[in-house]
TITORNU-477941 format. One record per residue (C-alpha): residue in three letters; residue number from 1; z, x, y. Coordinates in nm, 3 decimals. Example, Ala and Ser with C-alpha at 12.3 -4.5 7.8 and 13.67 -1.06 7.14 Angstrom:
# TITORNU-477941
<r code="ala" pos="1" c3="0.780" c1="1.230" c2="-0.450"/>
<r code="ser" pos="2" c3="0.714" c1="1.367" c2="-0.106"/>
# end
This chain:
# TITORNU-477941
<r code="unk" pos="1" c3="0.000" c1="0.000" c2="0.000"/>
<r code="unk" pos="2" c3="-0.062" c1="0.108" c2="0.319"/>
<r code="unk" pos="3" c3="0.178" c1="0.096" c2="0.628"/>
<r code="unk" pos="4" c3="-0.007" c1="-0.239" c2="0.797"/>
<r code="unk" pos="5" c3="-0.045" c1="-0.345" c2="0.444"/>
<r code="unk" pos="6" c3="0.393" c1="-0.269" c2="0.427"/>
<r code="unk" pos="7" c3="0.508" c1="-0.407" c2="0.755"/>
<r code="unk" pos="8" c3="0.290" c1="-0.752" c2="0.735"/>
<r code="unk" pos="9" c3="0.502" c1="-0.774" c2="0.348"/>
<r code="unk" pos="10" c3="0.825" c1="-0.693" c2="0.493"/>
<r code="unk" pos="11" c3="0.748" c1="-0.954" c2="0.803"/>
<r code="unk" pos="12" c3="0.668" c1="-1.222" c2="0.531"/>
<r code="unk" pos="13" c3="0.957" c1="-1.135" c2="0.334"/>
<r code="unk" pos="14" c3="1.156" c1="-1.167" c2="0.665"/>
<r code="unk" pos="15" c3="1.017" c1="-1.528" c2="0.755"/>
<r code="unk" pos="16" c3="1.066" c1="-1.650" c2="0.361"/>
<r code="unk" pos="17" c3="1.426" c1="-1.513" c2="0.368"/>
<r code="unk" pos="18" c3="1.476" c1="-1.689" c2="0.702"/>
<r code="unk" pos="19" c3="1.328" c1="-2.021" c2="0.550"/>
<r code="unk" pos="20" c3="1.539" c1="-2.011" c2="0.252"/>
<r code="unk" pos="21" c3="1.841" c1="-2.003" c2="0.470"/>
<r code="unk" pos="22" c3="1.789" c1="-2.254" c2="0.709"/>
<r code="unk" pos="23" c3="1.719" c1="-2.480" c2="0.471"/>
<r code="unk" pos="24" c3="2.015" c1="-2.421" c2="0.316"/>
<r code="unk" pos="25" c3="2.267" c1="-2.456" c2="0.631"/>
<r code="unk" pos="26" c3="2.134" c1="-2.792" c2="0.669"/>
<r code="unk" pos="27" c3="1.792" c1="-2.726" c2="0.832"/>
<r code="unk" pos="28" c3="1.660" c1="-3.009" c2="0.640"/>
<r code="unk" pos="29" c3="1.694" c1="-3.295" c2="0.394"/>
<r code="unk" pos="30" c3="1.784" c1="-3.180" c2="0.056"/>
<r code="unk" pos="31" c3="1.542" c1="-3.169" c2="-0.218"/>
<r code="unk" pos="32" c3="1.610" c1="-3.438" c2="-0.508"/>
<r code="unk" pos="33" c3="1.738" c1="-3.194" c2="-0.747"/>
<r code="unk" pos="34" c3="1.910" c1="-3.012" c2="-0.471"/>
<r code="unk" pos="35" c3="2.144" c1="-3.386" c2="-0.382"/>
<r code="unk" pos="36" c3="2.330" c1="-3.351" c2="-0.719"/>
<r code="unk" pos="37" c3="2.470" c1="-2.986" c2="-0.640"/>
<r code="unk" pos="38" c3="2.574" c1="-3.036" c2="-0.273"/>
<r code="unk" pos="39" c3="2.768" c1="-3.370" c2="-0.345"/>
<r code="unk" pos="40" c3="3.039" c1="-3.221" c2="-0.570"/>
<r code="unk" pos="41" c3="3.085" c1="-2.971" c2="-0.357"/>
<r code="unk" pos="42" c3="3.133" c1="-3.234" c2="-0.027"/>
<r code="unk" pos="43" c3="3.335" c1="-3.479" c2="-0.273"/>
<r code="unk" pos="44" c3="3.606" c1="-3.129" c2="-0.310"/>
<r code="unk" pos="45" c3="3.665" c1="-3.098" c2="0.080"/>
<r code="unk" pos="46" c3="3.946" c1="-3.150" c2="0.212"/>
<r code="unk" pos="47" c3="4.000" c1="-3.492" c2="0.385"/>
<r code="unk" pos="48" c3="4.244" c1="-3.492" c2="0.697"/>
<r code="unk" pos="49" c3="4.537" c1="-3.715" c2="0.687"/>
<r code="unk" pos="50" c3="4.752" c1="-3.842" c2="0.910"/>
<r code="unk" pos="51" c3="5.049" c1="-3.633" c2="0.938"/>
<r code="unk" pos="52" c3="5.396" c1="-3.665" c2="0.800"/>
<r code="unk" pos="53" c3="5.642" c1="-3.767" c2="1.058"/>
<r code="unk" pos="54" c3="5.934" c1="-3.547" c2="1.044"/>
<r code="unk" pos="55" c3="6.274" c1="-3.740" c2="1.090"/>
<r code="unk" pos="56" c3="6.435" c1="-3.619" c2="1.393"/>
<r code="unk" pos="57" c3="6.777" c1="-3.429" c2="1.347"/>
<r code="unk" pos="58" c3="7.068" c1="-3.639" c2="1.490"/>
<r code="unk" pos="59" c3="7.338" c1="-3.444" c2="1.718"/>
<r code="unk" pos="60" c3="7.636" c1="-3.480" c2="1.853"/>
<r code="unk" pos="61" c3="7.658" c1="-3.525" c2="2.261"/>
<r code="unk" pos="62" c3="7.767" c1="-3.152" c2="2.236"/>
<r code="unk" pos="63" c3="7.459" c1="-3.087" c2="2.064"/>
<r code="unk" pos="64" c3="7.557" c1="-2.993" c2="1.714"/>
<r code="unk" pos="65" c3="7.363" c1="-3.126" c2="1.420"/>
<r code="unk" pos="66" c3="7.500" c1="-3.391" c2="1.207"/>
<r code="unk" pos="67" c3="7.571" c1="-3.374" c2="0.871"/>
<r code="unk" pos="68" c3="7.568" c1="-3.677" c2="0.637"/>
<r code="unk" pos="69" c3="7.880" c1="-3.744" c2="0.378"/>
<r code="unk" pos="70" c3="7.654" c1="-3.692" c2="0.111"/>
<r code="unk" pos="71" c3="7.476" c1="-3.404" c2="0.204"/>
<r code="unk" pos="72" c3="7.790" c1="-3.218" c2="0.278"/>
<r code="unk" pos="73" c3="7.943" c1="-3.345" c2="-0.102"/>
<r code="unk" pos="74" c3="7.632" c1="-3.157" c2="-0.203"/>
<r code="unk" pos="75" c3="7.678" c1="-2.846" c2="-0.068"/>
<r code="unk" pos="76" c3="8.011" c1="-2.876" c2="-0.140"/>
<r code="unk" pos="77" c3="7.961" c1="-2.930" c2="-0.530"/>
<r code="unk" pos="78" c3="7.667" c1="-2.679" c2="-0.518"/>
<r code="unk" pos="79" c3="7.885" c1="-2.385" c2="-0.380"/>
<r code="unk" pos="80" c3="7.636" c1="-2.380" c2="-0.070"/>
<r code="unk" pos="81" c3="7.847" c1="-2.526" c2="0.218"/>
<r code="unk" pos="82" c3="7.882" c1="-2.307" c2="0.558"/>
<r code="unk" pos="83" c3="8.199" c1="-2.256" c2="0.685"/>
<r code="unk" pos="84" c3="8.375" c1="-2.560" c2="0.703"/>
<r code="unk" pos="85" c3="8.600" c1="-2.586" c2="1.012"/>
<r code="unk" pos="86" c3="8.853" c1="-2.863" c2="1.063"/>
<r code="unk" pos="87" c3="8.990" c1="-2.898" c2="1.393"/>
<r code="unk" pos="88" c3="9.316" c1="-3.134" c2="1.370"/>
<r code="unk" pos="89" c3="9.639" c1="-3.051" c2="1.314"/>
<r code="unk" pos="90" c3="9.812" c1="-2.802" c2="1.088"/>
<r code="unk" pos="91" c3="10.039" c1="-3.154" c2="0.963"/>
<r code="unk" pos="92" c3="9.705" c1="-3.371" c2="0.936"/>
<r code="unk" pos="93" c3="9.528" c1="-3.088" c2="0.719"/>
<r code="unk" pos="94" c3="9.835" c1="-3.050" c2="0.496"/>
<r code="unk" pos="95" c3="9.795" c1="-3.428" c2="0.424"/>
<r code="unk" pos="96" c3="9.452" c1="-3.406" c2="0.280"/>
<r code="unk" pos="97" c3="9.104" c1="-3.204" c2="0.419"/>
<r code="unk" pos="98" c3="8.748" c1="-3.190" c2="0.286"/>
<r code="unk" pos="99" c3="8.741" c1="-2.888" c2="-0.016"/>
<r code="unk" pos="100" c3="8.740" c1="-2.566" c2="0.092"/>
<r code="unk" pos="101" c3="8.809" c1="-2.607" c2="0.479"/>
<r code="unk" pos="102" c3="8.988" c1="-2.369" c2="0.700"/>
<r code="unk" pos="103" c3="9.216" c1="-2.565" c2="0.955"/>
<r code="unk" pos="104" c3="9.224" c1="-2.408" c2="1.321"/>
<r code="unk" pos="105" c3="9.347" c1="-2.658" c2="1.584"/>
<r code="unk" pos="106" c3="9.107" c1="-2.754" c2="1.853"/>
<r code="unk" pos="107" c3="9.369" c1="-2.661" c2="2.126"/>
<r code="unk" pos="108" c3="9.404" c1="-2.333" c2="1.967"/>
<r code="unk" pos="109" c3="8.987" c1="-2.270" c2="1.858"/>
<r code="unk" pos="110" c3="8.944" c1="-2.006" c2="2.190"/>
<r code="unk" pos="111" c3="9.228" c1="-1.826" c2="2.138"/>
<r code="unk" pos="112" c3="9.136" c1="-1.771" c2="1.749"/>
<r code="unk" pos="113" c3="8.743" c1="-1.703" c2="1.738"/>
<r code="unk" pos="114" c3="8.828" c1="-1.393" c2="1.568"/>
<r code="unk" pos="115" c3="8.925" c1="-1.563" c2="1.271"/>
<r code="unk" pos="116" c3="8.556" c1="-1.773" c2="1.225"/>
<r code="unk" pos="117" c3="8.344" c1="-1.485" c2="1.365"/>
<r code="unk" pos="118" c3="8.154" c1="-1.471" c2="1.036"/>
<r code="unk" pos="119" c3="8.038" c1="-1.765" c2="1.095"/>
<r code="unk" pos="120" c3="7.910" c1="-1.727" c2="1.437"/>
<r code="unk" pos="121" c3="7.531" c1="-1.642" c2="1.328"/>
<r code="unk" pos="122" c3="7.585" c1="-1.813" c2="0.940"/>
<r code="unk" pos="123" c3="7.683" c1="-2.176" c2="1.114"/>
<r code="unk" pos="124" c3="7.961" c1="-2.381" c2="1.000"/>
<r code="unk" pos="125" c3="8.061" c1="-2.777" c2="0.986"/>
<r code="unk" pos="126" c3="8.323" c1="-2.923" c2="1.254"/>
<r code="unk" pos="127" c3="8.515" c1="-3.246" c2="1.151"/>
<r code="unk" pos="128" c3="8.860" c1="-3.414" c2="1.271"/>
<r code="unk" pos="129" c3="8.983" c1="-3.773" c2="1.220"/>
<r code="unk" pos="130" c3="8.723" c1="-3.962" c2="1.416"/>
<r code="unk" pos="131" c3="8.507" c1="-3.703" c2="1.627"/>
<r code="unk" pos="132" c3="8.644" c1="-3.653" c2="1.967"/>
<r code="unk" pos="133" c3="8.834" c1="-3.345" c2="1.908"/>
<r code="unk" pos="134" c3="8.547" c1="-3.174" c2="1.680"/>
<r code="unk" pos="135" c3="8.323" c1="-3.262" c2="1.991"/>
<r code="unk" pos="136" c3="8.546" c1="-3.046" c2="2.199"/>
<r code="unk" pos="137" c3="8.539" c1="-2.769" c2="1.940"/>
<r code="unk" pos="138" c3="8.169" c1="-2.783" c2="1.931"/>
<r code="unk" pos="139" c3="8.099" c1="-2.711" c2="2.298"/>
<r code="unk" pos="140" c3="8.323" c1="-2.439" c2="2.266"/>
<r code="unk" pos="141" c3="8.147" c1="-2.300" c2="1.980"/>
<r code="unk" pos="142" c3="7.791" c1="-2.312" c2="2.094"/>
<r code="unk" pos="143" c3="7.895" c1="-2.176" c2="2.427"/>
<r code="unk" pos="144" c3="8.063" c1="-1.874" c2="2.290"/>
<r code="unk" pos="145" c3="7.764" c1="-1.799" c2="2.121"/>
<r code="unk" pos="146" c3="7.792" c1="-1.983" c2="1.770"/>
<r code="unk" pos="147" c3="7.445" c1="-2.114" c2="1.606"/>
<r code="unk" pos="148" c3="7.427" c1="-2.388" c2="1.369"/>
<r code="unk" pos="149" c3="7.677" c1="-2.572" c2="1.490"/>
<r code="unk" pos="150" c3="7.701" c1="-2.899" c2="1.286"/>
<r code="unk" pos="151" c3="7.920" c1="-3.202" c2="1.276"/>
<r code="unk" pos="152" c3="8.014" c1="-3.400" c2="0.942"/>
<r code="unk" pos="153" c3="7.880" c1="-3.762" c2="1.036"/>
<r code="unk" pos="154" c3="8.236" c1="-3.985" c2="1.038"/>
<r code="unk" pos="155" c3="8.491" c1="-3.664" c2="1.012"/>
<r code="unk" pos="156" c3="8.755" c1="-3.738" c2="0.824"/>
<r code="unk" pos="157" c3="8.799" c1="-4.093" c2="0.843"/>
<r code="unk" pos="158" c3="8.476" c1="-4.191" c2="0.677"/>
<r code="unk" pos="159" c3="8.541" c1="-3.923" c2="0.431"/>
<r code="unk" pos="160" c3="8.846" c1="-4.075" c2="0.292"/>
<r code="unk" pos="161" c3="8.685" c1="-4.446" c2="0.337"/>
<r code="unk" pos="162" c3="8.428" c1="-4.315" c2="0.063"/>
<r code="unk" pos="163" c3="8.736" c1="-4.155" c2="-0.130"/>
<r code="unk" pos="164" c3="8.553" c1="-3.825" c2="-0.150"/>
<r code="unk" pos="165" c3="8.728" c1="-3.563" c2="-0.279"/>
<r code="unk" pos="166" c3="9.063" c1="-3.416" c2="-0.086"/>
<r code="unk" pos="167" c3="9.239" c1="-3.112" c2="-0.112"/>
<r code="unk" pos="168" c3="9.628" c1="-3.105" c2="-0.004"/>
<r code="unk" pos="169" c3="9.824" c1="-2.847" c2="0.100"/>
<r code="unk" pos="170" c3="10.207" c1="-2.778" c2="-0.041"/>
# end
């Protein structure tokens, strides 16, 4: 072959080659025999869907996290509870307190900090009797620095309602 002979080959092989691939990123119609190969491959796309709303986390007004009964019976029973923090009195705690909770006094929390620092960056779960004096302890925590701050959902009083389990002190 000679060169003109070469160049007018590798020009035809060009515009073929181009051919062949427009017609394949939808420059045309498919051919009849071409319809049963590009369906299954359109029937296996993925199809958008609406999205999955996300339930929105309910907080406290001091903006910690609530925590339902169950869920906290969970991680409880599953050894996987944070640092559980009740904030009543030394005499209320004696008388019964969720498993596993350390008691620390709301009116004594900011002098004692020391004592929960592990849990500044790990979180941990406020309760009292009804929720006004975890509240207090909450704002304290988050603005000392504390994340995941959370609140069990009816403190003590809903706990003992559903006759969860109680630890005493002697």
């Amino acid at each position: 072959m000679n060169k003109i002979t070469k160049c007018r080959f590798c020009s035809f092989a060009l515009l073929a080659l181009s051919a062949v691939t427009l017609a394949g990123c939808g420059g045309g119609e498919p051919a009849a025999n071409e319809s049963a190969a590009i369906a299954p491959a359109a029937a296996q796309q993925p199809v958008a869907s609406e999205p999955t709303a996300v339930p929105e986390l309910r907080t406290t007004d001091a903006g910690a996290v609530l925590v339902s009964q169950d869920e906290m019976l969970r991680m409880i029973d599953a050894g996987t509870a944070p640092m559980v923090l009740d904030v009543r009195t030394a005499e209320e705690f004696a008388e019964g307190h969720v498993p596993g909770a350390i008691n620390i006094s709301h009116d004594e929390l900011a002098e004692r900090l020391a004592e929960i620092d592990a849990a500044r960056e790990d979180g941990l779960i406020v309760y009292c009797r009804s929720g006004r004096r975890a509240g207090i302890a909450e704002e304290l925590l988050l603005s000392q620095g504390f994340n995941g701050v959370q609140h069990l959902d009816g403190d003590m009083a809903a706990w003992l309602e559903a006759q969860r389990p109680v630890e005493k002190q002697q």
